[in-house]
C-alpha positions as a printed NumPy array, in Angstrom:
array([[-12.361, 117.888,   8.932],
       [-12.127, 114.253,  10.133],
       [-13.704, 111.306,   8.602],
       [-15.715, 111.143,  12.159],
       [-16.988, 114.684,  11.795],
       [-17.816, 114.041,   8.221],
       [-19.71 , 111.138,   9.027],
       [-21.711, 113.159,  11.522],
       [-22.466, 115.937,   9.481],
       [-23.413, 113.218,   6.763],
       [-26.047, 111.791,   9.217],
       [-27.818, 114.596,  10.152],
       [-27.915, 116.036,   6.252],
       [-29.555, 112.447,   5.634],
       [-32.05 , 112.956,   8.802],
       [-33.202, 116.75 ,   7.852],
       [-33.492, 115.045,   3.856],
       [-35.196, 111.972,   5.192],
       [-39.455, 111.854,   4.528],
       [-41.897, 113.234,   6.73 ],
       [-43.248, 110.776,   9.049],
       [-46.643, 111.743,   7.818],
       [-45.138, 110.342,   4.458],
       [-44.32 , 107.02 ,   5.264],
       [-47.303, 106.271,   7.402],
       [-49.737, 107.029,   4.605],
       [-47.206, 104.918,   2.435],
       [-48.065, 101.902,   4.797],
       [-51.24 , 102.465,   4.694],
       [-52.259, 103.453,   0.995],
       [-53.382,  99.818,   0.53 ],
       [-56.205, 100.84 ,   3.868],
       [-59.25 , 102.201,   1.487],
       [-61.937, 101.161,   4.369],
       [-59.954, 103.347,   6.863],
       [-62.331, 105.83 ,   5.727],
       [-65.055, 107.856,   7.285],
       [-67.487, 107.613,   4.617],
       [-67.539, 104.128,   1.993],
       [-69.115, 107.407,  -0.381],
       [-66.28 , 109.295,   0.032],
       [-62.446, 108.161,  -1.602],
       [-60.235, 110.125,   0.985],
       [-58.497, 107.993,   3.312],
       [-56.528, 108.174,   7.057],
       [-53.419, 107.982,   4.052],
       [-54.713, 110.62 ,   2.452],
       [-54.898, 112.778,   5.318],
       [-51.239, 111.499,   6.409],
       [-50.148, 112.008,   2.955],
       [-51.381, 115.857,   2.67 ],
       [-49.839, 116.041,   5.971],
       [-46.396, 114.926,   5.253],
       [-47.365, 117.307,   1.78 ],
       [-47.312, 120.25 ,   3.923],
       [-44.444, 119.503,   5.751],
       [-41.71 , 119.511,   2.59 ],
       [-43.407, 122.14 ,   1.598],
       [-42.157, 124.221,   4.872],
       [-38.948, 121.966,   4.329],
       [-38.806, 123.558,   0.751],
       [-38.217, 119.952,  -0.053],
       [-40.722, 119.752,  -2.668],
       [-39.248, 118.661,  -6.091],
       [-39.868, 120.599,  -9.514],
       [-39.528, 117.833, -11.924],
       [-40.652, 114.836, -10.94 ],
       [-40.225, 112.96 , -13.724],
       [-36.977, 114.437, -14.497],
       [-36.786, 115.478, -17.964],
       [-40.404, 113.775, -18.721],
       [-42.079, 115.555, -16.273],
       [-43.662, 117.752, -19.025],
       [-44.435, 114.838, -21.088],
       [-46.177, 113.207, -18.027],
       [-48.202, 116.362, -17.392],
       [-49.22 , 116.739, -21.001],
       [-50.455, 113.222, -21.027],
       [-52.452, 113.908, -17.78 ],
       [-54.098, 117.362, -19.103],
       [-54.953, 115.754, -22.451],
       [-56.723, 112.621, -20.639],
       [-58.676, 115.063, -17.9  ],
       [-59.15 , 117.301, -20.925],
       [-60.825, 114.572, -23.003],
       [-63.096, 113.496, -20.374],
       [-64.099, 117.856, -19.641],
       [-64.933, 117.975, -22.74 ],
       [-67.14 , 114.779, -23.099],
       [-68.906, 115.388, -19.644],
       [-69.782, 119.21 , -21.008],
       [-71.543, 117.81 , -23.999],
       [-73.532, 115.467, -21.732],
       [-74.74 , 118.532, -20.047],
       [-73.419, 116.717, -16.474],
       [-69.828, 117.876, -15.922],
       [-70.581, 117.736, -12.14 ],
       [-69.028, 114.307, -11.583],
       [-66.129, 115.398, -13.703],
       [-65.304, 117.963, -10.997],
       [-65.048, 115.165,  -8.288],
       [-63.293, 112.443, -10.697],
       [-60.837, 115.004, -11.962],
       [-59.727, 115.891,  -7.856],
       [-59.475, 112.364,  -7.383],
       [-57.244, 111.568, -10.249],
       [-54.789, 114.762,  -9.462],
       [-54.309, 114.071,  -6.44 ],
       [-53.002, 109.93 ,  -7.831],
       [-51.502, 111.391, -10.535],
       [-50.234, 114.851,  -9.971],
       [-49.926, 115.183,  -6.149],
       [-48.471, 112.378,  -4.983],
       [-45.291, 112.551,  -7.461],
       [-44.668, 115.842,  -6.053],
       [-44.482, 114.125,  -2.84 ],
       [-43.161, 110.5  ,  -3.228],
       [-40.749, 111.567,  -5.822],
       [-36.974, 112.876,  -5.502],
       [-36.208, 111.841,  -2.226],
       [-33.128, 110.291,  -3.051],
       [-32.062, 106.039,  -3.416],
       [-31.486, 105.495,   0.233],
       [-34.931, 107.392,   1.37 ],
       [-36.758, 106.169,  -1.73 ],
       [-35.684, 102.508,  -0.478],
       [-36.916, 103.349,   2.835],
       [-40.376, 104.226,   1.936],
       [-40.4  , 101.043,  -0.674],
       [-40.019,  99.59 ,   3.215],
       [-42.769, 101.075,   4.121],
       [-45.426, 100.022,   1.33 ],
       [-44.294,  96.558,   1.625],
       [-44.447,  95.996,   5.431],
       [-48.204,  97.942,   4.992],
       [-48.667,  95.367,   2.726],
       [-47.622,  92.404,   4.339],
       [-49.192,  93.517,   7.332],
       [-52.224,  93.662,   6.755],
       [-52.626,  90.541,   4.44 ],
       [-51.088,  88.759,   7.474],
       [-54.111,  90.154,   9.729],
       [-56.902,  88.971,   6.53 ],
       [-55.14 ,  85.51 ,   6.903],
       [-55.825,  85.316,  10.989],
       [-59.008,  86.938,  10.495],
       [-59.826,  84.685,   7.21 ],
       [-59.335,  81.244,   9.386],
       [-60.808,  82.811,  12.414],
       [-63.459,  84.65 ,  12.01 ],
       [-67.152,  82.805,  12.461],
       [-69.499,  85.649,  12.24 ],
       [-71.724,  85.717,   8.942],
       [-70.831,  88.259,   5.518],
       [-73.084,  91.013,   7.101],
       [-71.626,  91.236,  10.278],
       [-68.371,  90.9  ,   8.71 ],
       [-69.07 ,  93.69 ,   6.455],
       [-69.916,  96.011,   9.536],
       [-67.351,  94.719,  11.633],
       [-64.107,  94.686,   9.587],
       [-65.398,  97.236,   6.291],
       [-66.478,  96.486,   3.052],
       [-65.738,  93.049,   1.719],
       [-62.829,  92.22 ,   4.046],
       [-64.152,  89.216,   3.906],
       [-66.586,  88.363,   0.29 ],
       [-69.708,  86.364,   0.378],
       [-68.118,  84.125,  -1.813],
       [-65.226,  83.733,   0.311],
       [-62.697,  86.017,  -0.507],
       [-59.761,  87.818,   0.979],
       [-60.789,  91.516,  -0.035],
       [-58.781,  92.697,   3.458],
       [-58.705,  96.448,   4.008],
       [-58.831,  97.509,   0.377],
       [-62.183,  96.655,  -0.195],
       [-62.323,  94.005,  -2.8  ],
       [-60.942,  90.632,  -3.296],
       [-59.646,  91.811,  -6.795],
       [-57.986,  94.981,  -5.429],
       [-56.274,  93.22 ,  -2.698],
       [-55.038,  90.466,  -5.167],
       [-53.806,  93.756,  -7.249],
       [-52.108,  95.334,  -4.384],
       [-50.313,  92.233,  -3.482],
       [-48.833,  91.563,  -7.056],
       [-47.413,  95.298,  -7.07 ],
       [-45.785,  94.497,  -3.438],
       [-43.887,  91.43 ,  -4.517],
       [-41.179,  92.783,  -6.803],
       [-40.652,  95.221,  -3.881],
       [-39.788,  91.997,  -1.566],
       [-37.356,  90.928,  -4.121],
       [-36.042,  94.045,  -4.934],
       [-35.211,  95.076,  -1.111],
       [-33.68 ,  91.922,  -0.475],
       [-31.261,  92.103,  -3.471],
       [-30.54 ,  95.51 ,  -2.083],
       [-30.053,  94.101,   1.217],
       [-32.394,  96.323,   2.746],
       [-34.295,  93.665,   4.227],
       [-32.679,  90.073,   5.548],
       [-33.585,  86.71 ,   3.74 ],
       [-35.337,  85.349,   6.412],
       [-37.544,  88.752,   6.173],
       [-37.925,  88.265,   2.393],
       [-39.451,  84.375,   2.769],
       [-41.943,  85.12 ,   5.543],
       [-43.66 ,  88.277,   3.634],
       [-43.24 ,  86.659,   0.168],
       [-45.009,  83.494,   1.775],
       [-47.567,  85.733,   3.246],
       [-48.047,  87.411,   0.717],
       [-48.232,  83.894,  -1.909],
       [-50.657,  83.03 ,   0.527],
       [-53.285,  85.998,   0.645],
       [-52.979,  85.71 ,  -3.108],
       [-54.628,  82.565,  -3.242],
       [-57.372,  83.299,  -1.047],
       [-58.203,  86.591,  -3.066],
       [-58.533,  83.868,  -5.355],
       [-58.04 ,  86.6  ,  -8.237],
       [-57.328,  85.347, -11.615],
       [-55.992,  88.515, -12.679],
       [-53.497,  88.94 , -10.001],
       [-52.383,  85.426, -10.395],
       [-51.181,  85.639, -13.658],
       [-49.978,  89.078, -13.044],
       [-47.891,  87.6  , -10.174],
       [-46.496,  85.702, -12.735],
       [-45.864,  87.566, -14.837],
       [-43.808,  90.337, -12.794],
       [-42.157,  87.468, -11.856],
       [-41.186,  86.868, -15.047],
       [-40.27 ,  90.269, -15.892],
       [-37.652,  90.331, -12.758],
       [-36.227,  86.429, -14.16 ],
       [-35.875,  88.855, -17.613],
       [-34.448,  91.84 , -16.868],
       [-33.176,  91.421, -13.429],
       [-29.437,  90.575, -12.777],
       [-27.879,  87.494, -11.391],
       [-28.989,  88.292,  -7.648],
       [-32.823,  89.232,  -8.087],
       [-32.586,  85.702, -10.675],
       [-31.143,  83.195,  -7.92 ],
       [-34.024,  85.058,  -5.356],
       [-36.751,  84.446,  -7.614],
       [-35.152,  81.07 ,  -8.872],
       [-35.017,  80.341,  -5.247],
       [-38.367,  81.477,  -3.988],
       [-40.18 ,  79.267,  -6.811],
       [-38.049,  75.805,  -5.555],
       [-39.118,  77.045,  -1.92 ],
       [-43.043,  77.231,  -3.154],
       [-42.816,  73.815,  -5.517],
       [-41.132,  72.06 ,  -2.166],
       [-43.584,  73.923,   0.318],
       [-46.461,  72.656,  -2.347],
       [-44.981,  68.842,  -2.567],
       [-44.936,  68.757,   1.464],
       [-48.559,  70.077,   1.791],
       [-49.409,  68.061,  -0.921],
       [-48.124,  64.662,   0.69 ],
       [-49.475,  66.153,   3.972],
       [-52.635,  66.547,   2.16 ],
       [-53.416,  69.715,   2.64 ],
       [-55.151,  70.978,  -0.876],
       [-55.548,  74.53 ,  -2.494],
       [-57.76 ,  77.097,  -0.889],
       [-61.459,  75.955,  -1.744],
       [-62.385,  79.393,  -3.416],
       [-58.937,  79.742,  -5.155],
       [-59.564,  76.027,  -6.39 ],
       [-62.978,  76.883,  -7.598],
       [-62.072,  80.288,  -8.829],
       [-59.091,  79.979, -10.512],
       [-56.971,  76.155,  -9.64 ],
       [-59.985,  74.462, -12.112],
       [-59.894,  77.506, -15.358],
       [-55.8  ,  76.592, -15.236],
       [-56.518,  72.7  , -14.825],
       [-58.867,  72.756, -17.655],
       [-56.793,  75.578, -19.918],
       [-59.902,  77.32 , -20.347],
       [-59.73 ,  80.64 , -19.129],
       [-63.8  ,  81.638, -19.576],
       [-63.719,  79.287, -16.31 ],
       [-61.803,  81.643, -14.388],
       [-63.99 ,  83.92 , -11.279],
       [-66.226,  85.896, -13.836],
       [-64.62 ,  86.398, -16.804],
       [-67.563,  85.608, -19.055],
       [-69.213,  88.915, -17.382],
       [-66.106,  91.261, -17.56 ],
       [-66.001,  90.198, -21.591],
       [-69.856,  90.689, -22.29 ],
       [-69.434,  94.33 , -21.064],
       [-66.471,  94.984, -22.67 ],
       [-68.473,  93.785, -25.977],
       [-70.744,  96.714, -25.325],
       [-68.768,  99.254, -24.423],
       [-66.419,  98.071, -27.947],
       [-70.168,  98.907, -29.873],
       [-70.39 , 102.117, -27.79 ],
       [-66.846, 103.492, -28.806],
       [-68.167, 102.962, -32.578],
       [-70.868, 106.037, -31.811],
       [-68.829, 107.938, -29.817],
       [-65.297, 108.251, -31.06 ],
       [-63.83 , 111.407, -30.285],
       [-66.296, 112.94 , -28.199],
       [-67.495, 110.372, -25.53 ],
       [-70.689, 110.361, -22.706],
       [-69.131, 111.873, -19.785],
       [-67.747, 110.802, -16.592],
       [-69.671, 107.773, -15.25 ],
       [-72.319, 108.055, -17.227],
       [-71.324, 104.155, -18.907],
       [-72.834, 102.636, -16.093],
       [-75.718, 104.528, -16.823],
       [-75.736, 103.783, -20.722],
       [-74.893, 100.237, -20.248],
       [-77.808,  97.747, -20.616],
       [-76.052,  96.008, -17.415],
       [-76.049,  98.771, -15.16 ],
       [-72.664,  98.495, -14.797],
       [-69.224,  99.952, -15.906],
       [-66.641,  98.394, -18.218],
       [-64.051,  96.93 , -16.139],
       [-60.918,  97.783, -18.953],
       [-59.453, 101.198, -17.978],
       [-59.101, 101.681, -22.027],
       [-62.369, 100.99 , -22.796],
       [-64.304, 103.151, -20.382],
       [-61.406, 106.187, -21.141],
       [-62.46 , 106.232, -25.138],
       [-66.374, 105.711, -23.978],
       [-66.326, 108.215, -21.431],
       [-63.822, 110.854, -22.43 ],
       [-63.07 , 109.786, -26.253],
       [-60.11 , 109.09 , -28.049],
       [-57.78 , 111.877, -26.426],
       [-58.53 , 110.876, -23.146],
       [-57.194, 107.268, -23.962],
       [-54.251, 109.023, -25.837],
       [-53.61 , 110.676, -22.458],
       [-53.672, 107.746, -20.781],
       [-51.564, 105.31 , -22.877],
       [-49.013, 108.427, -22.973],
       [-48.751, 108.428, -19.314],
       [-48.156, 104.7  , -19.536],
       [-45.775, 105.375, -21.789],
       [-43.601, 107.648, -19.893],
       [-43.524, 105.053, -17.117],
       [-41.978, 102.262, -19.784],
       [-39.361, 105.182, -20.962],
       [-38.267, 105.35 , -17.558],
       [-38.542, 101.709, -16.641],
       [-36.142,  99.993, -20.171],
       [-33.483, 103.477, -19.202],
       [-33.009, 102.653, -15.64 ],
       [-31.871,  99.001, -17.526],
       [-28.862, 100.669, -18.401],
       [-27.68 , 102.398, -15.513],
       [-29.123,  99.935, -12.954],
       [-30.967,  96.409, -13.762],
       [-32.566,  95.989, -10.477],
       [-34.519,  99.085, -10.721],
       [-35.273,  99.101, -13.928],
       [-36.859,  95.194, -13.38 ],
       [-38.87 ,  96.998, -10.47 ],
       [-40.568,  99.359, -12.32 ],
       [-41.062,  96.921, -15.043],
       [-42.235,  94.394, -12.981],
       [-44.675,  96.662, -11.55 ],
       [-45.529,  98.91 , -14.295],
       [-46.996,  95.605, -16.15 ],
       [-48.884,  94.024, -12.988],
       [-50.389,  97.583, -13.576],
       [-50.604,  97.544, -16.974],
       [-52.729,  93.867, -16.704],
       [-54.678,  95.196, -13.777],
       [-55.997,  98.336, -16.221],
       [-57.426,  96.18 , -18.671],
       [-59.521,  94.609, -15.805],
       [-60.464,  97.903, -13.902],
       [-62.515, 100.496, -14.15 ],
       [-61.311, 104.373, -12.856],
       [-57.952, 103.803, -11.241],
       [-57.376, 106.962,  -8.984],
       [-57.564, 104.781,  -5.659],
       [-54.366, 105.505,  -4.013],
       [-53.363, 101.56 ,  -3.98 ],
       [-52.727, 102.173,  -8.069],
       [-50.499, 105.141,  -7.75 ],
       [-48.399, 104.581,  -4.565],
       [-46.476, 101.225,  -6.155],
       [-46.143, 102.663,  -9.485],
       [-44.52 , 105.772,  -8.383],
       [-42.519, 104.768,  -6.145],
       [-41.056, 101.936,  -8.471],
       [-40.606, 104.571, -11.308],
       [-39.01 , 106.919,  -8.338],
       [-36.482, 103.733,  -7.398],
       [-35.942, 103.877, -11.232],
       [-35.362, 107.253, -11.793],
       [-32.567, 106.661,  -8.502],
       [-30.987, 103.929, -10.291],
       [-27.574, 103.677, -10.256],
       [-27.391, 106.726,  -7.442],
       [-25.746, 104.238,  -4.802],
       [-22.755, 102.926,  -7.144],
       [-21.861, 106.364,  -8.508],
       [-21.788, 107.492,  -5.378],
       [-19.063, 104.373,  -4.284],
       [-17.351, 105.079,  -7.164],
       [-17.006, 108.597,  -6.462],
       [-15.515, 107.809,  -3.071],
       [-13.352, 105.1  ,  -4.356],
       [-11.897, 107.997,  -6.811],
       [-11.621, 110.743,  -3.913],
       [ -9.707, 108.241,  -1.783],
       [ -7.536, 107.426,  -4.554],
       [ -6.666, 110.82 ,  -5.581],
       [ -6.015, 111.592,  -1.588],
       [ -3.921, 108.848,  -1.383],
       [ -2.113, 109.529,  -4.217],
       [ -2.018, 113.565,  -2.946],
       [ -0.065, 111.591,   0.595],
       [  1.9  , 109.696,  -0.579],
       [  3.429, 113.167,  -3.2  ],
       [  3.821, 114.917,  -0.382],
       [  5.576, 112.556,   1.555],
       [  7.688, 111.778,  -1.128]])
């Protein structure tokens, strides 16, 4: 067969293995949560794309059995134990009816949607990192336009755009429904700028104009969580990354100090809200200054007093914001696991967490650009759980998984040059015997 008709038949292999269309769209748009007919309701137009594009590999047989590769069990273990912890709890609280709906929520994050982002392959995985990102970017570059444009008041802002596009204090919330969730989804979507580029799946010029959108709708989130969590996944890629994802990040951070020097002679001054959220806790090094971080603590002092009377067994699903002398949940995914489902539940948890690391330090050795990925992302996550309550809103799982997918991929793309380069050597070497 010629190298043309090799080619071809290469191509369409690669087109009848590529995603679903359904797939990709509810990649872009996992970040959406008000595209949704009922605020009540968590189930999403990417849901509905994403059960979609479900269906479809299953027709396609496409679906993969492990995941996780070999820690697919371990991963599934983790999961039972955690739902099993918080079954448990919500049957001695003689209410496991919000179990039931908690429980379909988190399988489908958690168990579902590996099934279906997972084993596509480095090249198709890369394309629907494409996808999350330019969803991403996207729609932070609409909240900017909209942020500096719109003149209406919170209410009709509210019924306009969805809930909290727009805060009463001022915040960026954008599609996903809160100023801290956007700031979340936007730390998870950087690496994947910096990642693509060093991949040369996106240009430079492509990488500069989302990364400064993105910088951008950080600020007026005006998140203090996601701003250090920027940072820090920032510093994770500068750690583990290799000499190309270090001179991108190296030179992304002399492009913001210059940008920042120029607006600053220009004087043009922080966002007002990130100033007085977050600009004044760093000026002062005090970080009980930062949004409401005094609140978020007192709770979590409660909840720590709860865990004392209910150790192993805990209240039941969403029954701390009914315990809790603020009306309110803990915001620290640990926390409200060990109140609410006891200590196995936040065993289950942790172990899940756990399996993500394993997967994130291995990829180091067989390819540092996806292992800084998941890292990178994996501990934007990590920060982001200590600050959240239940996390089975699709904007969690979709970056996670599809770093620890890109991971799991690593090294796919040189073993498969090197495998060429060592086919055309042996044919060459086959020639040039026979001519000889």
């Amino acid at each position: 067969m010629s190298s043309a008709s090799e080619g071809t038949v290469a191509d369409a292999r690669a087109m009848a293995d590529s995603p679903p269309t359904a797939i990709m769209v509810g990649i872009f748009l996992a970040a959406y949560l008000s595209w949704r007919p009922s605020i009540d309701i968590m189930f999403t137009v990417s849901d509905l794309c994403l059960l979609i594009g479900g269906a479809q590999l299953l027709v396609r047989k496409h679906i993969p059995l492990e995941p996780f590769g070999l820690l697919s069990p371990l991963w599934f273990a983790a999961f039972a134990l955690m739902m099993g912890g918080l079954l448990v709890s919500s049957l001695f609280c003689h209410d496991p009816t919000r179990w039931i709906i908690v429980a379909l929520q988190y399988s489908v994050a958690w168990v579902v949607l590996p099934f279906l982002l997972m084993g596509h392959g480095a090249a198709n995985t890369n394309r629907l990192a494409c996808a999350l990102l330019f969803g991403v970017f996207l729609m932070e570059l609409i909240g900017i336009i909209v942020y500096f444009t719109y003149s209406g008041s919170f209410e009709d802002a509210r019924a306009t755009l969805g809930l909290d596009f727009l805060s009463g204090s001022g915040r960026l919330g954008a599609f996903a429904t809160d100023a801290n969730w956007n700031g979340a989804t936007i730390s998870m979507a950087l690496p994947f700028a910096f990642y693509l580029r060093a991949r040369r799946v996106i240009g430079l010029w492509q990488m500069l104009v989302i990364a400064g959108v993105l910088f951008y709708a950080l600020l007026l989130s005006a998140s203090a969580t996601a701003f250090g969590s920027m940072v820090v996944a920032i510093l994770f890629f500068v750690l583990f990354g290799d000499r190309r994802i270090r001179a991108y990040v190296l030179g992304g951070l002399v492009g913001i100090v210059a940008l920042g020097i120029v607006l600053n002679a220009a004087n043009v001054t922080l966002p007002a809200v990130f100033q007085k959220r977050v600009a004044n806790a760093l000026e002062a090094g005090d970080i009980a200054e930062a949004g409401t971080f005094e609140d978020r603590l007192g709770l979590a002092k409660d909840a720590w007093q709860r865990v004392g009377d209910h150790m192993f067994v805990g209240v039941g699903v969403d029954q701390d914001r009914v315990i809790s002398p603020a009306g309110a949940p803990v915001h620290n995914m640990y926390l409200l696991l060990w109140v609410e489902g006891g200590f196995l539940a936040l065993v289950g948890w942790i172990a899940m967490i756990g399996v993500g690391g394993v997967i994130g330090f291995t990829a180091l050795k067989r390819d540092r650009l996806a292992g800084a990925l998941a890292l990178s992302v994996l501990a934007t996550f990590l920060l982001f759980s200590a600050a959240s309550p239940h996390m089975y809103a699709r904007l969690w799982a979709v970056p996670v998984l599809l770093a620890l997918a890109i991971a799991l991929h690593g090294g796919e793309a040189d073993l498969r040059r090197r495998s060429g380069r060592a086919l055309s050597s042996r044919r060459m070497r086959a020639l040039r015997y026979a001519r000889g």
